[in-house]
Structures are given as structure tokens and as C-alpha cells.
C-alpha positions in Angstrom: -11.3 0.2 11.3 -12.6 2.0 14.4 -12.4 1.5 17.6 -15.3 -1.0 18.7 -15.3 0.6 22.5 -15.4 4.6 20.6 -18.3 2.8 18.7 -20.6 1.2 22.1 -19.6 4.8 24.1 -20.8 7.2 21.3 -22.7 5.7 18.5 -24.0 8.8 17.9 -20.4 10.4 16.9 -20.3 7.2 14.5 -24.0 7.4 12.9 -23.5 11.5 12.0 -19.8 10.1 10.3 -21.5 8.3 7.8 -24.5 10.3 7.5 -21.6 13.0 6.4 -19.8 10.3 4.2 -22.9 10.0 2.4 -22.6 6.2 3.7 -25.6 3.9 5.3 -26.0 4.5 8.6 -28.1 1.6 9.4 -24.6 -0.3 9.3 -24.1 1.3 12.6 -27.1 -0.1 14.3 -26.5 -3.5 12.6 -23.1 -2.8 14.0 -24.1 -2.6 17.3 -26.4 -5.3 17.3 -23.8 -8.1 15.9 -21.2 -6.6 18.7 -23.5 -7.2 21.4 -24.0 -10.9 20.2 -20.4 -11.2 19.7 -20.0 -10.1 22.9 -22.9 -12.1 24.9 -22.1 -15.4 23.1 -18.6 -15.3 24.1 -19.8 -14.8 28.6 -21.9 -17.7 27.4 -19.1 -19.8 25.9 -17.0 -18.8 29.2 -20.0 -19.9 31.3 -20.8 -23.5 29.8 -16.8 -24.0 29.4 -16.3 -23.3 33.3 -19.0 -25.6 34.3 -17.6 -28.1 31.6 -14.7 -28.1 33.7 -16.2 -28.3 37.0 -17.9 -31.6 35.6 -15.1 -32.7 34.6 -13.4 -33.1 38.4 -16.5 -34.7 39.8 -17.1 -37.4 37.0 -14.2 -39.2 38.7 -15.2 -39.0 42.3 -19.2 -39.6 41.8 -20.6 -43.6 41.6 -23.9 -45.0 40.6 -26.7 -43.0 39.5 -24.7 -39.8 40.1 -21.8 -40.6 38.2 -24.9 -41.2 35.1 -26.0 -38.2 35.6 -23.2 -36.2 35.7 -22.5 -38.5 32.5 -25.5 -37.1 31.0 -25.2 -33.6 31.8 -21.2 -33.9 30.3 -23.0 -35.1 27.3 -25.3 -32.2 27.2 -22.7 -29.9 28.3 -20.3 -31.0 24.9 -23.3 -30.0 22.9 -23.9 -26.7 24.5 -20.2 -25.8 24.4 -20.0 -26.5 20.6 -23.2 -24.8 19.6 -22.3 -21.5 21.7 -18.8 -21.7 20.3 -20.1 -21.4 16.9 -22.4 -19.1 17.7 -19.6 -16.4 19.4 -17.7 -17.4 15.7 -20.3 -16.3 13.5 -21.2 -13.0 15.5 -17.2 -12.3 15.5 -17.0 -13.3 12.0 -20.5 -11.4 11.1 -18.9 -8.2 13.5 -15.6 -8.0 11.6 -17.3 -8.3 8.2 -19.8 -4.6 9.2 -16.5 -3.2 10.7 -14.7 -3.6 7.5 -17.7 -1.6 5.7 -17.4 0.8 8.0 -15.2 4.6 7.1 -12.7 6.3 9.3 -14.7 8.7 11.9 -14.8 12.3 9.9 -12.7 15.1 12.0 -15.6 17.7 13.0 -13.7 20.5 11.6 -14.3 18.9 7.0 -16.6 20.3 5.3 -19.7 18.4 5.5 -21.0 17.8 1.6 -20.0 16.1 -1.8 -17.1 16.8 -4.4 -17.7 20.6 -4.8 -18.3 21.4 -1.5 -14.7 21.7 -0.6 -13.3 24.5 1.3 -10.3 26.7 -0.3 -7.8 27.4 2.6 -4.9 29.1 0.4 -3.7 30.2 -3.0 -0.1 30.4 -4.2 1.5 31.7 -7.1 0.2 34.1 -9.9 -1.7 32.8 -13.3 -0.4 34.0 -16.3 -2.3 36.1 -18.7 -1.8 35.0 -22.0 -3.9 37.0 -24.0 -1.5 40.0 -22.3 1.4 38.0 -23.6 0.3 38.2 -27.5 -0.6 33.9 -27.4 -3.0 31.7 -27.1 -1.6 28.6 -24.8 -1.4 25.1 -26.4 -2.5 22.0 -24.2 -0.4 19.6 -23.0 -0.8 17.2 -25.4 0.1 19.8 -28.0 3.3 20.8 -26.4 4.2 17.2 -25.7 4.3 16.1 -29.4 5.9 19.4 -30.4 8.5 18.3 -27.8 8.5 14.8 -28.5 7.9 13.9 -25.0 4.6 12.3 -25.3 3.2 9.5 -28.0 -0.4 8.5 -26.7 -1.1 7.0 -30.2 1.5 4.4 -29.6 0.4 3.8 -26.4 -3.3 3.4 -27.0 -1.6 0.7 -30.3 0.2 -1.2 -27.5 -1.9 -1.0 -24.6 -5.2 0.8 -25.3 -6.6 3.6 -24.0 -5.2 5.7 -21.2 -2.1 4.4 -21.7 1.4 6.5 -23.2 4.8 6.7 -24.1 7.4 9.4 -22.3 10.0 10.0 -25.5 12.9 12.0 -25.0 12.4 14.6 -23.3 9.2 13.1 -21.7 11.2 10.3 -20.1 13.9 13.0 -18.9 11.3 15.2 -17.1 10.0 12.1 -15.5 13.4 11.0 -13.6 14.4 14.6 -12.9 10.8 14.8 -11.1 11.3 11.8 -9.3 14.8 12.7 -8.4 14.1 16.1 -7.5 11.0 15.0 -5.2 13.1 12.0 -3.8 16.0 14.6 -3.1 13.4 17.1 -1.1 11.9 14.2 0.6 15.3 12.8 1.7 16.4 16.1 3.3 13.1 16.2 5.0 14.2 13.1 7.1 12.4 10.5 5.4 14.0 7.6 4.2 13.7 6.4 0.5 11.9 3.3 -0.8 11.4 1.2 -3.8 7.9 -0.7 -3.1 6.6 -3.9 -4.5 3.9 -3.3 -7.4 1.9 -6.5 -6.3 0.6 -6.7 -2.9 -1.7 -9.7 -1.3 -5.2 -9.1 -0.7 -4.6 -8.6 3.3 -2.3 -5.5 2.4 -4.9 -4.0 0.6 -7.7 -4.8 2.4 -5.9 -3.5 5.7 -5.3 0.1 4.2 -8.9 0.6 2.7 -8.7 0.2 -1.1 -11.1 -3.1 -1.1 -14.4 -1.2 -0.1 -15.6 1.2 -2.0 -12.4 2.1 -3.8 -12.2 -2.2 -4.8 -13.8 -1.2 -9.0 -11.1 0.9 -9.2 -8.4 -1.6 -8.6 -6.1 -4.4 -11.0 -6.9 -8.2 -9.0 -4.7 -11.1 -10.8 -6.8 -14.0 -10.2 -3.8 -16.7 -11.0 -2.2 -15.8 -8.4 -4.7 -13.4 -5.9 -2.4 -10.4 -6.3 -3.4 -6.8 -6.5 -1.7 -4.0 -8.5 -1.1 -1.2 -6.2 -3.1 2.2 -7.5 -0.4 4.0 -5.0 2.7 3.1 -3.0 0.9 3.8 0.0 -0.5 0.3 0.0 3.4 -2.0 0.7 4.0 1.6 3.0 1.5 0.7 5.2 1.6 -3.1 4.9 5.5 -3.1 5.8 5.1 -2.9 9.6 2.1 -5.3 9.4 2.0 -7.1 12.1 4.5 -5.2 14.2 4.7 -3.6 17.6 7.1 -0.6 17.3 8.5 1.2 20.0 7.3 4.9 20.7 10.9 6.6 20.6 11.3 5.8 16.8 8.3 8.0 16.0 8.0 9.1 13.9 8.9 6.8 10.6 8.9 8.9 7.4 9.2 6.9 4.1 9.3 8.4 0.4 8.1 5.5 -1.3 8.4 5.6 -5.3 6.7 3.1 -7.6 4.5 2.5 -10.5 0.6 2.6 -10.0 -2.0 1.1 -11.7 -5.9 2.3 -11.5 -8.9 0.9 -13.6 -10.2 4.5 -13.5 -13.6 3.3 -12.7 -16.5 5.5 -13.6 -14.5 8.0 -15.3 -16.1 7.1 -18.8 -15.4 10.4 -21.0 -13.6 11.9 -18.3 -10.1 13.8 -19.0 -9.8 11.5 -22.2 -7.3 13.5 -24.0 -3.4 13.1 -23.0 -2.0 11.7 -20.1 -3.8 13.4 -16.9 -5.9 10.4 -16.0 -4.1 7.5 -17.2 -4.2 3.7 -16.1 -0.7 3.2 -15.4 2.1 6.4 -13.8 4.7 6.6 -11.4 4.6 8.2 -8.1 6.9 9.7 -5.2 4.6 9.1 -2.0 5.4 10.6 1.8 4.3 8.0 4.6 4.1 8.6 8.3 3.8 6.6 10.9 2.9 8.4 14.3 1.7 8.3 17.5 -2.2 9.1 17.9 -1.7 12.3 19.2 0.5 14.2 16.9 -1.6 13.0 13.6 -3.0 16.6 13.1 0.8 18.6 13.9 1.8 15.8 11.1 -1.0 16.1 8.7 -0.1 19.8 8.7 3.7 18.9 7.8 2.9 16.6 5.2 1.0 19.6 3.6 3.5 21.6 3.9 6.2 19.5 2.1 3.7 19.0 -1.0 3.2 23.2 -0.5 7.0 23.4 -1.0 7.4 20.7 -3.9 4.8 22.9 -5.7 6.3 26.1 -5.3 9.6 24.8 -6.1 8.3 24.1 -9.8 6.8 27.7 -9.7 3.3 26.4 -10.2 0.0 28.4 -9.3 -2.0 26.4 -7.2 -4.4 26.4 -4.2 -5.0 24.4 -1.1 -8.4 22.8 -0.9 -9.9 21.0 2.2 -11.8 18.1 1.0 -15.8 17.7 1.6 -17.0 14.6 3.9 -18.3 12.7 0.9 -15.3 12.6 -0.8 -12.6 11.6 1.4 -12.3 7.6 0.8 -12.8 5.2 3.8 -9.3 5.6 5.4 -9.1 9.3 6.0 -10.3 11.2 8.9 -9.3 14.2 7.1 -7.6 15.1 3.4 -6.3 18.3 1.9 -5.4 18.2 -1.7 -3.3 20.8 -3.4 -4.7 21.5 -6.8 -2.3 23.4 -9.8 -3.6 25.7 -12.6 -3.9 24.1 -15.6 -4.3 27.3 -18.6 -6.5 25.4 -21.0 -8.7 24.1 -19.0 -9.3 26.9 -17.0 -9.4 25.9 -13.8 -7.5 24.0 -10.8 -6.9 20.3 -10.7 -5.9 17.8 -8.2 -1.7 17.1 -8.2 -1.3 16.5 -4.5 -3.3 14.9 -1.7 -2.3 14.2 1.8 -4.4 11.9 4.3 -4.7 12.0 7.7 -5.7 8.2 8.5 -5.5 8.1 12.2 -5.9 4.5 13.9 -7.5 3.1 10.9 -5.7 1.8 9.1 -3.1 0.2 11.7 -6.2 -1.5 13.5 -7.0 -3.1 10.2 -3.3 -3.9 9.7 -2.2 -4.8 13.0 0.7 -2.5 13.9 1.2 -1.3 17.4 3.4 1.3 19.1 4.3 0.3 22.7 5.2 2.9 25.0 6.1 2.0 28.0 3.8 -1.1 29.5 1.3 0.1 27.0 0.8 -1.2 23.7 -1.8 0.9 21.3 -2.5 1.1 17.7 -0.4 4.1 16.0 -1.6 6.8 13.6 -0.9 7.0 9.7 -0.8 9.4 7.3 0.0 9.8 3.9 0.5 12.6 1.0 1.8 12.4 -3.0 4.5 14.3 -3.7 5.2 13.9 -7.2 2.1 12.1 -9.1 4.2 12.2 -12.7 2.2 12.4 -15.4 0.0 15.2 -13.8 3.0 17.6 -12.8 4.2 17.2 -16.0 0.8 18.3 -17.3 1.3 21.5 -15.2 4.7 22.2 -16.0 4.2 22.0 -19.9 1.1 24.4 -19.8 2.1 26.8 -17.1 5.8 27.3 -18.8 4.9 27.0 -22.1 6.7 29.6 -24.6 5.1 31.2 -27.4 7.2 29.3 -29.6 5.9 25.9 -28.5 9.3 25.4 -25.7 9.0 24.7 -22.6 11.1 26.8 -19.6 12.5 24.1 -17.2 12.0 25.3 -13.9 15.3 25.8 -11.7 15.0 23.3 -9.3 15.0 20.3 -12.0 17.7 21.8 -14.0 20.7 20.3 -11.9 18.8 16.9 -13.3 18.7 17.7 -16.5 22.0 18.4 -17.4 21.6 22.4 -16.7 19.3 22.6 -19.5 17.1 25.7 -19.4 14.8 25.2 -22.2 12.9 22.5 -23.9 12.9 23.1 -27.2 10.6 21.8 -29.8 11.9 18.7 -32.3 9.0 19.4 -34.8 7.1 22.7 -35.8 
């Protein structure tokens, strides 16, 4: 959530956030108007409680027709008290509820506009030309059952739709991805975690994911438990409710773990193999930072995916993403998107979030420096989203003969091999 004192100061900066979010910006104003209830009940709670007590040392002293009506005021007084102490409850309550709705404050320097209005900062790598290499490329489906790395058929018998089997192969690429990114990651300082899949609703309210993101996510009623669509969810949650001291800034966690997404609204969408699946695995950088350096860390985080992707020798390009289509928690998000042959254009393999004091507000996690004790900043960014890299990797280092070249940073996890060659022609 915001700051509620940024909010009173310079409602202004607040309305033209969610005008550029695409988001209501009457919420502001009703905002506004519940925070100065909230605020004017409580001086008149104070009020009636000090005179409450005031009453209360004379009511001993006083005799005869004073002492009944002090009596009567006291009376009066017990009724006032409760009324305005409901009254400052329900504007709190009614205040926390329109904060909730509300998005992280857009940095000035996004792109104002929807999904296609994002801004291409960089390009990396060269696409092949296959046409010039005598071959038409096969998707990744295509290779993957050539392989026998991927079975969507079973998967969609056991499961349904959207979900798949990693065979052989398949499964192979998949840990030397994860091991690869969790070996990058761990020489980068940060320190490896295994996360919880199922997370109570106050974890995932407090980093964002029940607003407008809460269609796209797994609730078990039983037992009011959410599957996590992303480790960041238990990576922010873990210092819930925690005042951390300054000089262990920054905290760096690679978080791995499975993630599960209803893929809401995606109807006909990226239906064929596994790039937008319901279930995958995922190596996720988490930061948590003082205020100040969230930008200089934003930019690191970038850099670490940039790295990751030019490690697998992937073509890809840097994007910075429009207003509209940031999601609640980030002030700011640049996603790294790789060439993908067959579909002729760049998709999304890596986003990182800069979050600010958003999220820790919501979740209650401090920094104290000093005598002072603030909310910190937090930031995320995907490393290794699985199924997607793999997508890339198939297609981009395809073979004419339906193999695959293995990329030389995953060969050490993979036994040395080179080449993934094709079970069935």
C-alpha cells in the first residue's frame, strides 16, 4: 500500500497514477474522504475519552444534585464514547479496505499506455535466418516429441488442459536449468531457497496478488490456502512482521518452487505446447532494500536476468513495461523477452519488479536504522521461468535434423552432453 501522508500531501501525484494504470480514480477522492473520517473520529474518541476520565475523578468528590448530574453526564458520556469508537472503527476499517484497492505510485519515467505501448530499451544477440540455412524451423512442440522431452497428450489425460509431462530429456533440461540459474544466482550473493507452495490468505494479500491479479489465482477453500502463481509470494511473506536492521541490506534470496496460475482470460491464447501452462517451476531473485537504493537494485536485478539470457545464447530484447500493465505492486517493471522462430516475434521469459514500499507496508516489515524504524523497499525478477526457456532453447538451437545443440553453460549439468538428439524420426 501507499503511504497515507504521500496520499493527503499530493493527491494529485496519486489521481495521475491511476489515471495511467488505467484504474478508477474516484478511489482517490473516496480515499481521501474515509481518511479524513478516520482521522476526525479518532480526535473525537480522544476528546470524549479525556473528559470521560475527568468525570471519572469528580464523581467521587461531588454530593447531592451534583454528584446526579455528573451521574448523568457519565451516563451520557459511555454512550458517546462507544458510538465514536465505532465510528473511528468503521472509517479505519472502510480506509484500509480503499487502500488495499489502491496500485503502487507509477515511477514518472514508464511509459504511460496499455500492453503494446511498451518501450524497447536494448536488443541482444542475433536471430537466425533459416531460410539461409536450407530449413524451415519446427516449433517447440515438434522438437519436444522428436526428443521425447515433452507429452502434452498425457498431460491434458491426467490433468487437462495446460498441463504436461517433461520425459527424458525434458526432465533433464529442467534440473540443469534450475541448477544452472540457482548456481548463477548463488555466486551473485544471494542465498538459495526452497518456498512453501501454499501460502495463507495474509501472505498473499500483503504482496498484491488478491486485487486484480485474485481470477488468476488457486484458493483451497477446506483449508483457506492459496497456491502460489510465483515464489515471490513466501519471499516476501518470510520477514512478515519483522523489523530488520539496516546493515544487513541488502537480503538477496533465489527462491525455487512450483507455481500454479488459473491463466484467467487467456481463452485461445498460446494453446499449443507448454508456453502458458497452469502448473511450472521457477528460479525467482528477491531483494529486500532500503528505500533509497530500489532503482540502483532494480537495475542489478536486470542485469542478472540480461546475463542468465545471454548465457543460454538466446536473442532477446529488453522492454520497459507500459503503465497499464504493470500489476498493483510495481512502481516500475522491465521484462526481458526471447525470440521465439515460429512465432516470429519476442515473448516474455523474464520480468523484474521494482515494488518500493508497497508491498512491506502491506506486510509489515521494517528496517530500523538507527532510532528510526521505516518500511523497506522490494523488488523482484524471474530468473529461470522453465517451461518458457525451454521453449526458447528448443527453437533457437534447433538442428536441421530435428536435435537440439545444448548450450555450454548447461552442459556441466547434463553430463557434458553437447547434443540432444532425436528418439523418433
Amino acid at each position: 500500500m501507499i503511504d497515507l501522508r504521500l496520499l493527503r500531501e499530493d493527491p494529485d501525484r496519486v489521481r495521475a497514477s491511476q489515471r495511467a494504470r488505467g484504474e478508477d480514480v474516484a478511489l482517490v477522492d473516496a480515499l481521501l474522504s474515509a481518511d479524513e473520517r478516520r482521522r476526525s473520529s479518532g480526535v473525537r474518541f480522544d476528546e470524549l475519552r479525556a473528559e470521560q476520565k475527568q468525570l471519572g475523578k469528580l464523581i467521587p468528590k461531588a454530593t447531592g444534585d451534583e454528584k446526579a448530574e455528573l451521574l448523568k453526564r457519565a451516563s451520557q458520556l459511555a454512550a458517546d464514547v462507544k458510538a465514536a469508537d465505532a465510528e473511528r472503527d468503521a472509517a479505519d476499517a472502510e480506509t484500509q479496505e480503499l487502500l488495499l484497492q489502491l496500485g503502487n505510485l507509477v515511477h514518472p519515467d514508464v511509459p504511460v499506455g496499455g500492453e503494446e505501448d511498451f518501450v524497447t530499451l536494448e536488443t541482444h544477440g542475433t536471430i537466425r535466418d533459416f531460410g539461409a540455412e536450407g530449413f524451415e524451423p519446427k516449433d517447440h512442440l515438434e522438437l519436444g516429441q522428436l526428443l521425447g522431452a515433452i507429452d502434452v497428450e498425457r498431460g491434458a489425460k491426467v490433468s487437462g488442459s495446460r498441463f504436461y509431462f517433461l520425459t527424458g530429456v525434458g526432465a533433464l533440461l529442467e534440473l540443469a536449468l534450475v541448477n544452472a540459474a540457482m548456481a548463477q544466482a548463488t555466486a551473485a550473493g544471494f542465498t538459495p531457497m526452497l518456498t512453501p507452495a501454499l501460502v495463507r490468505p495474509q501472505s498473499m494479500a500483503g504482496t498484491g496478488f488478491l486485487g486484480q491479479a485474485a481470477q488468476d489465482v488457486y484458493h483451497l477453500d477446506k483449508d483457506d490456502l492459496y497456491l502460489v502463481g510465483t515464489s515471490e509470494v513466501p519471499l516476501a511473506a518470510y520477514h512478515m512482521d519483522e523489523i530488520l536492521d539496516a546493515d544487513k541490506l541488502p537480503l538477496r534470496y533465489a527462491g525455487f518452487s512450483p507455481c500454479f496460475r488459473r491463466e484467467a482470460g487467456s481463452h485461445g491464447k498460446d494453446t499449443r505446447g507448454i508456453f502458458r501452462v497452469h502448473q511450472f517451476d521457477k528460479v525467482e531473485m528477491f531483494s529486500y532494500v532500503a528505500p533509497e537504493d530500489s532503482q540502483a537494485e532494480h537495475q542489478r536485478l536486470l542485469e542478472w536476468e540480461k546475463q542468465w539470457l545471454a548465457s543460454l545464447e538466446l536473442p532477446f530484447r529488453v522492454i520497459d513495461v507500459a503503465s497499464a500493465d504493470l500489476g498493483a505492486s510495481a512502481a516500475r517493471k522491465f521484462d526481458c523477452e526471447a525470440w521465439i522462430p515460429t512465432q516470429g516475434k519476442y515473448r516474455e521469459l523474464t520480468s523484474t519488479s521494482d515494488c518500493t514500499e508497497f508491498q512491506s507496508r502491506r506486510l509489515s516489515i521494517r528496517v530500523r536504522d538507527g532510532k528510526q524504524v521505516k518500511p523497506l523497499a522490494t523488488l523482484n525478477g524471474t530468473l529461470c521461468a522453465v517451461p518458457r526457456t525451454i521453449v526458447a532453447i528448443l527453437e533457437n538451437h534447433q538442428q536441421a535434423d530435428g536435435s537440439v545443440r545444448v548450450p555450454e553453460v548447461l552442459r556441466p549439468y547434463l553430463g557434458g552432453r553437447e547434443v540432444l538428439e532425436p528418439v523418433a524420426k
